[in-house]
C-alpha positions in Angstrom: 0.0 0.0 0.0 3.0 1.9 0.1 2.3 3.2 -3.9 -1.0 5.9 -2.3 1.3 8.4 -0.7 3.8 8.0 -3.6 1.0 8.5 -6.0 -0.4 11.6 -4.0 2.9 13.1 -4.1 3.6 12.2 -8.0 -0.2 13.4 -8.5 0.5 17.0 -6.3 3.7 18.1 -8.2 2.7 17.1 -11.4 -1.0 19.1 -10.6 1.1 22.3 -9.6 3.5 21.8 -12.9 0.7 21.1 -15.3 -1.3 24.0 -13.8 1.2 27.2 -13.7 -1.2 28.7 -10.5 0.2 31.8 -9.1 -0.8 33.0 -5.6 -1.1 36.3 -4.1 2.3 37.2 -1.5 -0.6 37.0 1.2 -1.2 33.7 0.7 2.1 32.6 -0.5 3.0 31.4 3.0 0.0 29.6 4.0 0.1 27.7 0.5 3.8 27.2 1.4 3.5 25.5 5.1 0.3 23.4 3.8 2.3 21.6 1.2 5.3 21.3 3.8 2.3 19.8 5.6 1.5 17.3 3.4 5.0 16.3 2.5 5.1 15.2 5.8 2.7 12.9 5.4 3.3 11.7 2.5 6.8 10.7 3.5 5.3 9.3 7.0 2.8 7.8 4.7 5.9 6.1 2.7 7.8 4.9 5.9 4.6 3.5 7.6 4.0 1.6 4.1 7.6 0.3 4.5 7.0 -0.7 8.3 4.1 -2.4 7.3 2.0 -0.2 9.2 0.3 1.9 6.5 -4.0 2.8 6.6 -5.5 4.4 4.4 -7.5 6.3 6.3 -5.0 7.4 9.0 -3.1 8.4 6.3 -6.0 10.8 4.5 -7.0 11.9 7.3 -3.7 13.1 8.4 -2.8 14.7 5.7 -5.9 16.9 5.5 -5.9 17.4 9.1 -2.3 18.2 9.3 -2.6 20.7 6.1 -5.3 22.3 7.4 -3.8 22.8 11.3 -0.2 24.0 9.3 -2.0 26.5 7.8 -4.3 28.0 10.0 -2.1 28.0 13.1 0.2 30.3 11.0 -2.2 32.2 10.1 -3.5 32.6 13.7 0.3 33.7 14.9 0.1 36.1 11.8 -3.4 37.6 13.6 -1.7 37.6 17.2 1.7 38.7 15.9 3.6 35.5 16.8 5.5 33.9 14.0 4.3 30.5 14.3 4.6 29.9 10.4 8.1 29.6 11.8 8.2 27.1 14.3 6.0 25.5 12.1 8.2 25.2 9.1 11.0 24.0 12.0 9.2 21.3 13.4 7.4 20.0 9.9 10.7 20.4 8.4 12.7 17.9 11.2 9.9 15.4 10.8 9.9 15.4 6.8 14.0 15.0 7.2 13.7 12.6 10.1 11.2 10.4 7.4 13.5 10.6 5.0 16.3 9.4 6.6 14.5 6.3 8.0 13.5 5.4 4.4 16.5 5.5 3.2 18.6 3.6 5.9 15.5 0.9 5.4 16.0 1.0 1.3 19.8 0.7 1.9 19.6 -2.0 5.0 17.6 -3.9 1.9 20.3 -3.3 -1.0 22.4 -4.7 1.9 20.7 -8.1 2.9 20.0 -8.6 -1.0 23.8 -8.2 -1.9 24.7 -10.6 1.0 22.4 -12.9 -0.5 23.8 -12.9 -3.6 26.9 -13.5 -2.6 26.3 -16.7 -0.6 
C-alpha cells in the first residue's frame, strides 16, 4: 500500500506543474507551510507503508488534518503577531527529514541483505 502516498505526491507536483497557478504574496506562505504539511505525510505515509503499518485512512485523514492545522495555526500567529509559520516550518521540516532518513537507511539496510544474499 506503500504506492498511495507515492501517487499523492507524483499526482501534487505534477498538478502544480501542469497547472502554472500563481498565488497572491498574502497567501504565498499559508500555501507554502500546507504543502510542507502534506510532504510530511506523505513521506510518513511512505515509511509507515515500508514498516508495514500503512492505513488508508490514518493516512488521508492526516494529511488533511495536518494541512489544514499548518495553515491555519500560521495564520492565527500572523493575527496575534507570533510567527508560528516559523516554528512551524521547523518542526514539519525535522519530521519530513527525520522520514527521510529512516526510508532511506530501510531502502539501503535492503540493498544490503539482497547483496549478502547474492553473494552466498
Amino acid at each position: 500500500m506503500v504506492w498511495l502516498p507515492i501517487l499523492a505526491l507524483v499526482a501534487g507536483f505534477l498538478l502544480v506543474w501542469l497547472s502554472r497557478w500563481s498565488v497572491s504574496g498574502d497567501y504565498a506562505s499559508y500555501l507554502g507551510l500546507a504543502a510542507l504539511a502534506g510532504l510530511d505525510s506523505v513521506f510518513g505515509g511512505i515509511r509507515a507503508g515500508l514498516e508495514g503499518k500503512f492505513h488508508t485512512d490514518v493516512f488521508v485523514s492526516g494529511f488533511i488534518a495536518n494541512t489544514l492545522l499548518a495553515a491555519s495555526l500560521a495564520w492565527l500567529g500572523d493575527q496575534i503577531g507570533v510567527d508560528l509559520l516559523l516554528a512551524a516550518v521547523v518542526a514539519l521540516g525535522g519530521r519530513v527529514f527525520l522520514n527521510l532518513s529512516l526510508i532511506r537507511r530501510y531502502w539501503l539496510t535492503q540493498v544490503s541483505f539482497a547483496r549478502r544474499r547474492d553473494s552466498n
